[in-house]
Structure formats: C-alpha cells, structure tokens
N, CA, C and O of each residue as an XYZ file, in Angstrom:
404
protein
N     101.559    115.790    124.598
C     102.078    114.914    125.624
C     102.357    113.538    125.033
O     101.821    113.004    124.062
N     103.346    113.071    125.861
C     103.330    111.722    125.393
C     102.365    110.601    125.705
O     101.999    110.519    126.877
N     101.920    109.765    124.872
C     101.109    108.473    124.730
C     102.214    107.017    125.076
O     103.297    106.731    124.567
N     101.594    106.471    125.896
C     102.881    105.185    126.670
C     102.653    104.516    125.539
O     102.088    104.864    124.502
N     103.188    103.453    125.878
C     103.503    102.116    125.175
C     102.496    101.045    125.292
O     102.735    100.181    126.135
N     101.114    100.916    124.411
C     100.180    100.065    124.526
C      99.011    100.574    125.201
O      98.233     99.882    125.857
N      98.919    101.891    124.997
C      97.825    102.591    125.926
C      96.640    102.973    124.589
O      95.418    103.044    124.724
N      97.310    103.148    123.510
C      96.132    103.642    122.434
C      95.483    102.005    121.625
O      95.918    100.954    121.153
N      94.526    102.527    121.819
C      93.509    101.622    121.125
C      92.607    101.538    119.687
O      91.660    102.258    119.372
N      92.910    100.977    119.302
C      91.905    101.018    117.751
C      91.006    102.360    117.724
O      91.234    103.421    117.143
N      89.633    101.890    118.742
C      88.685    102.801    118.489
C      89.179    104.239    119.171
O      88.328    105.043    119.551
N      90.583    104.514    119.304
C      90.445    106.117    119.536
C      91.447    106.406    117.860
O      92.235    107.341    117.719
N      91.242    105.707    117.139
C      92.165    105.810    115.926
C      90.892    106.620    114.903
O      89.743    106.227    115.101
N      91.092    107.671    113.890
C      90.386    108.383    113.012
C      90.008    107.490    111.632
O      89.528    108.019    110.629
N      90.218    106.463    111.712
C      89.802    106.019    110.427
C      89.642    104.441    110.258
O      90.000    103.761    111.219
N      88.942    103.537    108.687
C      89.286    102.774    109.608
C      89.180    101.706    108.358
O      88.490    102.138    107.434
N      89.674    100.537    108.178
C      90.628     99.670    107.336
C      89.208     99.111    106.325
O      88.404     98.361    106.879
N      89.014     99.439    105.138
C      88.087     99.180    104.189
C      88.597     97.848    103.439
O      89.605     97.193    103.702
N      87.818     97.662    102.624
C      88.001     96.525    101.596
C      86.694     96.136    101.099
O      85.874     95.440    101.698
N      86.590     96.603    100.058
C      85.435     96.744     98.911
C      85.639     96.347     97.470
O      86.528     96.925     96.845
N      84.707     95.161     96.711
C      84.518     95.324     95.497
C      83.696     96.009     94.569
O      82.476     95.855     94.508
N      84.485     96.906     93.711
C      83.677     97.762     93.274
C      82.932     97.437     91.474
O      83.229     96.367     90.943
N      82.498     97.909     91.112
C      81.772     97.363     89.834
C      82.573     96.602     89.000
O      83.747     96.966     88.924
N      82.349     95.964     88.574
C      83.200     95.362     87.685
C      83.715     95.929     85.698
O      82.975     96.167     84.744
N      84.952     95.948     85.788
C      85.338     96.043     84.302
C      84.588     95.897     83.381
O      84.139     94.768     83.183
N      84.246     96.884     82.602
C      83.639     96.548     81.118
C      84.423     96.706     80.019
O      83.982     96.304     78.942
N      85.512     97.216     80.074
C      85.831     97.322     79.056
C      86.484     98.340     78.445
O      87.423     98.342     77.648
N      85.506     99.663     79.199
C      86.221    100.759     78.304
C      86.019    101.882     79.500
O      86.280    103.032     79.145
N      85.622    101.722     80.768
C      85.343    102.631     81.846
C      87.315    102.576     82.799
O      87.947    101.604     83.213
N      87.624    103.885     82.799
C      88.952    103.729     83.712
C      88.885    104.012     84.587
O      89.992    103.896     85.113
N      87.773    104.605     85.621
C      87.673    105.092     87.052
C      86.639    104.303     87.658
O      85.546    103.957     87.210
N      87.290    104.044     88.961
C      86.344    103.795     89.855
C      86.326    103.773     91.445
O      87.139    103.319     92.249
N      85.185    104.383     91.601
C      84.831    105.164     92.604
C      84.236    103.872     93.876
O      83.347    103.038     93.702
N      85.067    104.090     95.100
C      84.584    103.102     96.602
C      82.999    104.005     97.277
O      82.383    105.002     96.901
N      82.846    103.141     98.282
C      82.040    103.753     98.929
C      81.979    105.034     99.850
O      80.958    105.584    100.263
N      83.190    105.363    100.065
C      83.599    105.921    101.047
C      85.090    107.088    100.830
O      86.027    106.791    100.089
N      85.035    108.304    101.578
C      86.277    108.905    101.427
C      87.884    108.201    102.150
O      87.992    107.654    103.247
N      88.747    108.390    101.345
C      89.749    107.571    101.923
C      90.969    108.805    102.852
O      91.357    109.896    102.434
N      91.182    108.389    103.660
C      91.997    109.257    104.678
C      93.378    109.814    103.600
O      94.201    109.134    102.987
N      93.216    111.266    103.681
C      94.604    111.420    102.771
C      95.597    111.353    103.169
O      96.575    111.560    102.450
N      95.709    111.020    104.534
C      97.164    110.991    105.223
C      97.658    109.333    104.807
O      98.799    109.089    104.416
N      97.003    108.683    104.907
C      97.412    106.982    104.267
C      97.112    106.535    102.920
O      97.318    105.411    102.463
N      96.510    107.727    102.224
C      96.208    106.839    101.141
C      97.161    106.028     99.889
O      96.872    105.496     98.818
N      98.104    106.194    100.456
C      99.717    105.787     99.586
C      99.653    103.957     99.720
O     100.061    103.074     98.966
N      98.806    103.914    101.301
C      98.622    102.701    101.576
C      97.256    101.777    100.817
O      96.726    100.718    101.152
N      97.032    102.588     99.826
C      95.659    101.729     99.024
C      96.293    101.044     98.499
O      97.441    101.334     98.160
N      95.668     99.784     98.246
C      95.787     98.427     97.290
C      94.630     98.160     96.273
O      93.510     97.911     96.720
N      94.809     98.193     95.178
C      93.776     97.731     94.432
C      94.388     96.470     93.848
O      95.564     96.121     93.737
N      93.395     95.966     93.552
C      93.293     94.296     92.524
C      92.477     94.212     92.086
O      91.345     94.623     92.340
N      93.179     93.247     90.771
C      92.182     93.437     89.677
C      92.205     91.748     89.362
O      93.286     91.175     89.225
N      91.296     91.232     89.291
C      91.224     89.397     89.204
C      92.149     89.103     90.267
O      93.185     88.563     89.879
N      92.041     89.343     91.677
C      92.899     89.187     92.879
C      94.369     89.263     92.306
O      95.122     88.333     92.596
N      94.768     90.136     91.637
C      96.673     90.484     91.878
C      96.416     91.965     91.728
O      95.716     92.729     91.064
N      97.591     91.993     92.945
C      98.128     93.338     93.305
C      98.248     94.101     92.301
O      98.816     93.455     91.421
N      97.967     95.345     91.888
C      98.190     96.435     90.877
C      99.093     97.030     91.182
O      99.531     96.699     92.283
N      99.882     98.206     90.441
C     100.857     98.673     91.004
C     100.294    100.366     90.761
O      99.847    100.939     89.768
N     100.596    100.880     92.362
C     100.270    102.462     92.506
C     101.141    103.385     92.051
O     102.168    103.413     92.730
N     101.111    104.300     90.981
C     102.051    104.972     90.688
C     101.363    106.985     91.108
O     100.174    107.251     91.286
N     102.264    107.801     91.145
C     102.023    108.879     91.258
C     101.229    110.302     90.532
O     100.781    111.417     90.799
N     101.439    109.332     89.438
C     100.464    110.095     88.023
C     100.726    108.947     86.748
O     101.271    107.866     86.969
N     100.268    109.350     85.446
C     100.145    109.415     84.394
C     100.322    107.312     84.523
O     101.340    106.865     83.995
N      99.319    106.236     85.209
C      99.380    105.214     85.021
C      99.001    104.857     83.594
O      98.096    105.365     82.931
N     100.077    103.635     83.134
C     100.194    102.872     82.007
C      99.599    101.448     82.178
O      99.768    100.519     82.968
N      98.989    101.637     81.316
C      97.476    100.188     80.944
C      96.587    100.072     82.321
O      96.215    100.929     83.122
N      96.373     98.390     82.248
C      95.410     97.889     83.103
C      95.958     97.481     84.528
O      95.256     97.246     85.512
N      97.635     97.430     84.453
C      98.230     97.390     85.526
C      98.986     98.470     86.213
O     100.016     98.152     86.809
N      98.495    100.042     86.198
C      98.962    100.603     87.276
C      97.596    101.798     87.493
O      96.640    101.817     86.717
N      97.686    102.436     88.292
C      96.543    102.938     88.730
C      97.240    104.458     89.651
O      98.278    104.525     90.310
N      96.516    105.214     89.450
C      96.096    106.475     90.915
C      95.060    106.880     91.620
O      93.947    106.825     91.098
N      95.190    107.286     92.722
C      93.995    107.387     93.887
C      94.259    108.887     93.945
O      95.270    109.575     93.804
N      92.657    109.202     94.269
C      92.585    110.503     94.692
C      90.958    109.991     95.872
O      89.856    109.453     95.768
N      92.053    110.766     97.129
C      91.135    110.253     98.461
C      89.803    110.695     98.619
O      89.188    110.326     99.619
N      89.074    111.684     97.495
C      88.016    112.179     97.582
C      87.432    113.032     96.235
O      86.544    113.876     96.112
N      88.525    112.287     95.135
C      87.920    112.388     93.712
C      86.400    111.784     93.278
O      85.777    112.593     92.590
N      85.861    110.834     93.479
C      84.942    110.163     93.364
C      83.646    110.838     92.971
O      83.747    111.966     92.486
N      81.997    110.110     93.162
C      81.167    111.142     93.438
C      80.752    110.737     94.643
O      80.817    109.647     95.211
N      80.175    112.118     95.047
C      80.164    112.297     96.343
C      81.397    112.202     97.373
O      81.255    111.840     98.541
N      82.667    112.584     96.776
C      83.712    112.747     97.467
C      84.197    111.841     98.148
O      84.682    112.026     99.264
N      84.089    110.058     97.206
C      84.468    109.266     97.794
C      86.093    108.844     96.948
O      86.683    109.497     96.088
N      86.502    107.432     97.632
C      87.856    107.810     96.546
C      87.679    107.497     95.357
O      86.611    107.113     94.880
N      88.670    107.629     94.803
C      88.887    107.214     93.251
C      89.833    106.362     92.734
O      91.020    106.481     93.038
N      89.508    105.677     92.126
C      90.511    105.148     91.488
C      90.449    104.790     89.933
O      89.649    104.121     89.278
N      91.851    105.647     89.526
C      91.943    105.322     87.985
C      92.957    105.173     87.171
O      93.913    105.945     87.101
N      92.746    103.881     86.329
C      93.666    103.033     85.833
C      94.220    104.041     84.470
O      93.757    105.088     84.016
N      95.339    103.261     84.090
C      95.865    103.637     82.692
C      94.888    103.745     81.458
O      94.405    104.642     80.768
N      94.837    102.130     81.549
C      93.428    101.641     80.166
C      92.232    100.999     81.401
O      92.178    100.732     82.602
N      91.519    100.984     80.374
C      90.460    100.133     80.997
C      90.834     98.956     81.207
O      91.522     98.359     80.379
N      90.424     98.375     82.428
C      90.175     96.652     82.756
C      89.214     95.970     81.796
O      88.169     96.514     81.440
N      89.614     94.705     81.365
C      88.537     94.030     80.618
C      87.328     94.453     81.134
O      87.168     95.387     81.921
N      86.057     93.364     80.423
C      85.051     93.435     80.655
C      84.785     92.280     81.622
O      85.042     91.089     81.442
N      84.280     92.803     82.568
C      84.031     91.462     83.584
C      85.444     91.340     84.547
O      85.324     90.753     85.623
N      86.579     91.811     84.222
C      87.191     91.931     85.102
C      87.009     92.487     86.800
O      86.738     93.679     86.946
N      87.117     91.867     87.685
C      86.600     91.628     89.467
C      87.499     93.127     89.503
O      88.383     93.039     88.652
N      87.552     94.500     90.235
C      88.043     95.360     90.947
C      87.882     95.480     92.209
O      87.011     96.208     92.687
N      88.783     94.710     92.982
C      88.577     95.401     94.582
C      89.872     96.371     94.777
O      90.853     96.636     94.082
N      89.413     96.763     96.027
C      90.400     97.473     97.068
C      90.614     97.772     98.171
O      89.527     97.784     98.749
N      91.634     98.108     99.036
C      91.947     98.110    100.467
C      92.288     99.345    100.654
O      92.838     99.865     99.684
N      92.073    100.334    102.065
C      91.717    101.411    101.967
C      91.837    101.923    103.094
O      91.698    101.031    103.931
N      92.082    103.198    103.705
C      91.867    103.813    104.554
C      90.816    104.530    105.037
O      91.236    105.686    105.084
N      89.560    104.508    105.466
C      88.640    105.656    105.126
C      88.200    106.146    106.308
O      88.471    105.598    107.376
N      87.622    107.012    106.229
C      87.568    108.070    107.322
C      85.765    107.890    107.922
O      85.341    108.606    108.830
C-alpha cells in the first residue's frame, strides 16, 4: 500500500546513521573493522576519513591510502569492514559514517 507524504518517521526506519572512530593507523594494518554491521542495502553510502578528508570508495582492488572497500559484515563478529589499498600511516585518525542495522 501506499505510505502518504510525511507520515513515516525515523523510528519506523531499519537502521540507523553511525559515525565511529576506529583504531588508529600504524602503519602496516589495511583493514578496519566498526562496531557494528552496516545495512547492505546503503552501504555505497559509507564515508570513511582518514585525518578528516574524505577517502574515495571504489568497487574493488583500492590503490594506496586514499581509496578503500566496504564489506557490510566482513569484519569480526560480522561487523563492517573496511579496507584500504596500503596502509594508513602510523597514527593516522580513521573514522567513518555508516549505515547500521
């Protein structure tokens, strides 16, 4: 059936808008894993940053420290993943924005 115009509300929505920093860069580690599973229907919509600038999401085989892929429940414990080309420096800040379920 149809849903009107301004009738659905946040909390009847399945998931719900993350933003987490996750361990920081050492150096030679390329994955890293959020707290949480990320919805696979949005996850195209993840953002990661690395020293606060935007990274760029590519579909496979990311090149260096600036592009990355997500897998919504690669992680451990089936949370997401995320993994870069090369490693991020050491001490380099990793956050991200997220969909999660």
């Amino acid at each position: 059936s149809k849903i009107g115009d301004g009738t659905l509300g946040s909390a009847k929505l399945n998931f719900i808008a993350s933003y987490e920093t996750l361990s920081a860069g050492d150096g030679s580690t390329t994955t890293f894993d959020a707290s949480s599973t990320a919805d696979p229907n949005m996850v195209g919509g993840t953002i990661v940053y690395r020293n606060g600038l935007a990274m760029g999401l590519v579909a496979s085989a990311p090149s260096g420290q600036d592009q990355y892929t997500v897998n919504p429940n690669g992680g451990a414990g089936s949370t997401l993943r995320i993994t870069f080309g090369s490693a991020p420096n050491n001490g380099d800040q990793i956050t991200v924005f997220y969909m999660s379920l």
